[in-house]
N, C-alpha and C positions, 0 to 999 in steps of 0.2 A: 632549084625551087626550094623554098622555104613556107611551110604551112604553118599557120602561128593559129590555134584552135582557140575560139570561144575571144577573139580579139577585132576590135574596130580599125577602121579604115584609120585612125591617126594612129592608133599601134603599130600599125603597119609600115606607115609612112613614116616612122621614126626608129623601125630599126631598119628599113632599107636606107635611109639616109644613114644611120653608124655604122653599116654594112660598107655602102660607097664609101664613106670617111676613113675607113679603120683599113679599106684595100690601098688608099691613096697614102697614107700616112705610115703604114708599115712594108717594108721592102723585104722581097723575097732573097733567099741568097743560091745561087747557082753554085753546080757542081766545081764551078771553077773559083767559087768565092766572090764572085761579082753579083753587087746590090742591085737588082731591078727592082722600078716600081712599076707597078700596075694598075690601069682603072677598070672599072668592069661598068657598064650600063645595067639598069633595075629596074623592072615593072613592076607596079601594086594595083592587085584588085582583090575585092572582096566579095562574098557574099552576104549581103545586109538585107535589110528592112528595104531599100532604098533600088539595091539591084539584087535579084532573084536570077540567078544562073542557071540554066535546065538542068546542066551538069559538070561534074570537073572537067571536060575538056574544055568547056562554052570559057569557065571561070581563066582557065591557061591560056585559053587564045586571047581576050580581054587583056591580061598583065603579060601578054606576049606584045601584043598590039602596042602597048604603051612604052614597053621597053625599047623597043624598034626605034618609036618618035624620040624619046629623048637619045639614042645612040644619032640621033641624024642630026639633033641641034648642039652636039660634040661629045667628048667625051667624060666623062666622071660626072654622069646624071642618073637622075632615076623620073619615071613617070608616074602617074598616076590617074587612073581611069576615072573616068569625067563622074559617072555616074554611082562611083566609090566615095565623092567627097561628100 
């Protein structure tokens, strides 16, 4: 989880997109020396003007929810809740 304070739904959206980018583009190196890459799936939702969250859990199940969709339409995605944009 990444909390990005006092930031709008495209601040968001554009460090979990260099977040996806920067795990696909650089490779881990194992204890044996061997270069693995990795993707990871990413949810964005915020708290705005626009969506009102009861509370941090409501907010993690939202960019939980969204993470989920994009891991299902493949890998090296991020989503982003509808009502965030």
């Amino acid at each position: 989880m990444i909390i990005l304070p006092d930031s709008d739904c495209n601040t968001a959206t554009r460090v979990a997109n260099r977040l996806v980018s920067s795990l696909r583009k650089s490779p881990l190196l194992t204890d044996s020396g061997v270069s693995i890459f990795i993707t990871a799936p990413a949810g964005v939702a915020t708290h705005n003007d626009k969506y009102r969250c009861e509370d941090a859990k409501s907010l993690m199940r939202a960019a939980d929810q969204v993470m989920y969709l994009a891991k299902t339409t493949g890998r090296d995605r991020f989503g982003v809740y509808s009502r965030c944009e």
